[in-house]
N, C-alpha and C positions, 0 to 999 in steps of 0.2 A: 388666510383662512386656516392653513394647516397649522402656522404658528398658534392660532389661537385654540385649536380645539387641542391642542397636545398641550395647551397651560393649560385648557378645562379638567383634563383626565391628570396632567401632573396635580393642580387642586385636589382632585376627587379622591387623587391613591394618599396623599398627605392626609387627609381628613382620616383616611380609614386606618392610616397608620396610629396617629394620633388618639384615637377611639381602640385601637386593637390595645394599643399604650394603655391606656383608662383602665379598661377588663382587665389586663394582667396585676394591673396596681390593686384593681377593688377584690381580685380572685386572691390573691396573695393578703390582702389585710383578714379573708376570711379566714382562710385559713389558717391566718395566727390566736385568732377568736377562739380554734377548735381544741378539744382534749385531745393532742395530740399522743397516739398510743406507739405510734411508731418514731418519735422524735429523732431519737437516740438508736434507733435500730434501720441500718442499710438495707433491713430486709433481706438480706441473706438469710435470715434464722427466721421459719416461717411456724416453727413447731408448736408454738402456743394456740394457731389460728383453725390447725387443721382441722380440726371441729367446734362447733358454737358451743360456747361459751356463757355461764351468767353473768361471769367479771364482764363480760367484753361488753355489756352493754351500760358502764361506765365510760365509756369511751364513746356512747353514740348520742350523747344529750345532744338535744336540740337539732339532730339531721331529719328528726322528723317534720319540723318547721318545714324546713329548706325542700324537703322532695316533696311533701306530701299536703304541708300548708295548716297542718293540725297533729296532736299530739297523739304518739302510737305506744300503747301498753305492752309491755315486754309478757305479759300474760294473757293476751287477747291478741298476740299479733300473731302471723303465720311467718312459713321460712321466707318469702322473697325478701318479708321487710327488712328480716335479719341479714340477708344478705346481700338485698339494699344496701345497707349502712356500710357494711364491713366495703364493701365495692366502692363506696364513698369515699372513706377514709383514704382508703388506700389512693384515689387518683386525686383528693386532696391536698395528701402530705408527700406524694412521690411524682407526679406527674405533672410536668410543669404545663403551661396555657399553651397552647397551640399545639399541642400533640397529636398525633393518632389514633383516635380510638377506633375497637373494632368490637360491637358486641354479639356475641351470637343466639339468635331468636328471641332478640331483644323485643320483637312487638312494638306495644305501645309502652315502650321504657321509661322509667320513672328516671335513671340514670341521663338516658340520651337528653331528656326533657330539658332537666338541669344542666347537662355538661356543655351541651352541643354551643351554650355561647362562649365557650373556651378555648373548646378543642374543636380539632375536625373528627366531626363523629359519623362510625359506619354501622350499618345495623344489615345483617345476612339473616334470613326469614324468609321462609318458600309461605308464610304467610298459611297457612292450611287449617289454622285451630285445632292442631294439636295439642294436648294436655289443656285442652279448656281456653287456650291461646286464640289474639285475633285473627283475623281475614285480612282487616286493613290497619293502616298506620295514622296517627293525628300527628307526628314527629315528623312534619315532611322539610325540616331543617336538616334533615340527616339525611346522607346518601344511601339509599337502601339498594338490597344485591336478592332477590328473590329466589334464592336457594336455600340449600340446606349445606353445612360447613362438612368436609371432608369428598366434595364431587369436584373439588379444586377448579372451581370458577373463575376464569382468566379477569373476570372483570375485578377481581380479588389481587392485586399486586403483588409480587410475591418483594420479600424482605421492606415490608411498608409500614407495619403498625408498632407502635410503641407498648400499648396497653391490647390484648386480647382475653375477653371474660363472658362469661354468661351465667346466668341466675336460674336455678331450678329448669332447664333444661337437657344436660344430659342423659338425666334420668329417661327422658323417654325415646332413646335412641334405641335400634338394634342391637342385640348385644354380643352377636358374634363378634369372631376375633377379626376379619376385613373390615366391616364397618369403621368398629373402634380404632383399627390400624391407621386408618384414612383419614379420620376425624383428627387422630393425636398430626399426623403428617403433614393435615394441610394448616392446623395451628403454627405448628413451626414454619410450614414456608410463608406465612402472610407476614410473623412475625419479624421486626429486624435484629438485628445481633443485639444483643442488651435488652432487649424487651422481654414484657414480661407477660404471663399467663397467670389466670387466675378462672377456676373453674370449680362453681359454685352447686354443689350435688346435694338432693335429698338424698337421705340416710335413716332405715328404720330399725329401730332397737324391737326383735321379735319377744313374745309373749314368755319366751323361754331363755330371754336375752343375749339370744342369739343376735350377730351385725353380722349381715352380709352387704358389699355395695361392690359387685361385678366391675361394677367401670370403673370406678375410681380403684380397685383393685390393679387392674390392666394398668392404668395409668401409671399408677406407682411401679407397676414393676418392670414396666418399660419406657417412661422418661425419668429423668433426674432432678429428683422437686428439691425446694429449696426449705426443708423440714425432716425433723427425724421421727417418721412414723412409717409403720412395714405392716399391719395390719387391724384388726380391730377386736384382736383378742384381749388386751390388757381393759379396754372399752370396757368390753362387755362383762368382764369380770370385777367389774369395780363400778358398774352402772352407779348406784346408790351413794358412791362415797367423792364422785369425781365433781368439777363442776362444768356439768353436761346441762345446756338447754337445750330443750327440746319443745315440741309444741303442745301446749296447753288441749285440754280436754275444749271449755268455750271457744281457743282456738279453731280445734277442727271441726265444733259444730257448722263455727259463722263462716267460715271461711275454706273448708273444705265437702262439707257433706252435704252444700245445693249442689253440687258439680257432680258427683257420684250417679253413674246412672242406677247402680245398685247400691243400694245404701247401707254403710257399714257400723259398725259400733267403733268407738274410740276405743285406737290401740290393736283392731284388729288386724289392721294393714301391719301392725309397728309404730311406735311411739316416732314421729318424725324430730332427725336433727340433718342436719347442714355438715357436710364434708367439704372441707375447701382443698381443692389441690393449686399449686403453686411453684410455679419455676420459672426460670430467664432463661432467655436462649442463649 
């Protein structure tokens, strides 16, 4: 009896190895499919990335398929999509199948959706609807950790994940200097040696084109990102001639200004672009 049911479970773990086999082959054919923007680059040199881009969405054909299931207008789309894709790419052409992902206030992640049959994927979310954010999750293939990242949550492993990121989320942290202390701290301990961070921040270009962006500020001058960028003065002083995307006027009607409980005129916040910060441990 013992004999047999340990050939049932030795069949059962063969089957799944067999099948894990399959996934890594069909994830690997996709991604030779893709415009690969980082083919040739170790990603050490992140400096092209650190703000969205109009080239960069030469590089994002067809992930709108693959997340979203229909076609997304680089003129009508908002920041997550943009950094959507760039999130994409990146665990694409750099992260191989079975890795650790770990995203923070992922929600109902467009990312997890897709990855979770590849990787082992984690999502940390006190879940509260913040910034117009859900309550609950449809992603229940993902392990989720019902916090907020930086209160160093033991159920959080410490030197465990390979990939750590999040998508228009830090923007609505705290912005004192503990919070943010915490937040950068408890990224590097989830992280393992060689892993990498990737932290995807709204950024608004003021009326007077002024950039200001506090956190990714902090971040830069107290981790060591893998790009050469110190502040956001060259930015701002070349707005017109750089190639800066940013979000469309239709953008922030459709997809910004139902959410507003005060309703604002486009641009009045800041013209929105995407800061990516970026380092290994």
């Amino acid at each position: 009896m013992i004999m047999e049911k340990t050939t049932q479970l030795y069949d059962k773990l063969e089957q799944l190895r067999i099948k894990l086999d399959e996934l890594k082959k069909n994830y690997q054919k996709e991604e030779n499919k893709t415009n690969n923007c980082f083919k040739n680059n170790p990603y050490e040199d992140f400096t092209d990335f650190v703000y969205s881009k109009k080239s960069h969405w030469e590089y994002f054909k067809n992930i709108d398929i693959a997340l979203y299931g229909r076609r997304i207008d680089k003129f009508s789309c908002d920041l997550k999509q943009y950094q959507d894709f760039l999130v994409y790419k990146f665990i694409k052409e750099k992260i191989p199948a079975g890795s650790k992902i770990l995203e923070i206030g992922g929600g109902n992640s467009r990312i997890a959706n897709y990855f979770k049959k590849y990787h082992e994927f984690w999502i940390i979310d006190k879940l509260e609807g913040i910034g117009s954010g859900p309550r609950e999750i449809k992603n229940q293939d993902v392990k989720l950790i019902r916090d907020y990242i930086g209160e160093f949550n033991l159920e959080l492993p410490d030197d465990y994940f390979d990939f750590v990121f999040s998508i228009s989320v830090l923007e609505h942290v705290e912005r004192d200097e503990k919070t943010l202390k915490n937040i950068l701290k408890d990224i590097n301990r989830v992280l393992k040696k060689g892993g990498y961070s990737m932290q995807c921040i709204d950024t608004f270009i003021k009326e007077n084109k002024e950039i200001r962006n506090p956190i990714a500020e902090y971040f830069i001058s107290k981790q060591k990102m893998l790009f050469k960028f110190k502040d956001y003065k060259k930015i701002s002083q070349n707005v017109d001639k750089l190639d800066l995307w940013y979000m469309s006027k239709k953008a922030f009607i459709e997809n910004w200004l139902p959410h507003f409980e005060i309703k604002k005129e486009y641009g009045e916040i800041g013209l929105p672009f995407s800061t990516n910060l970026f380092w290994k441990k």
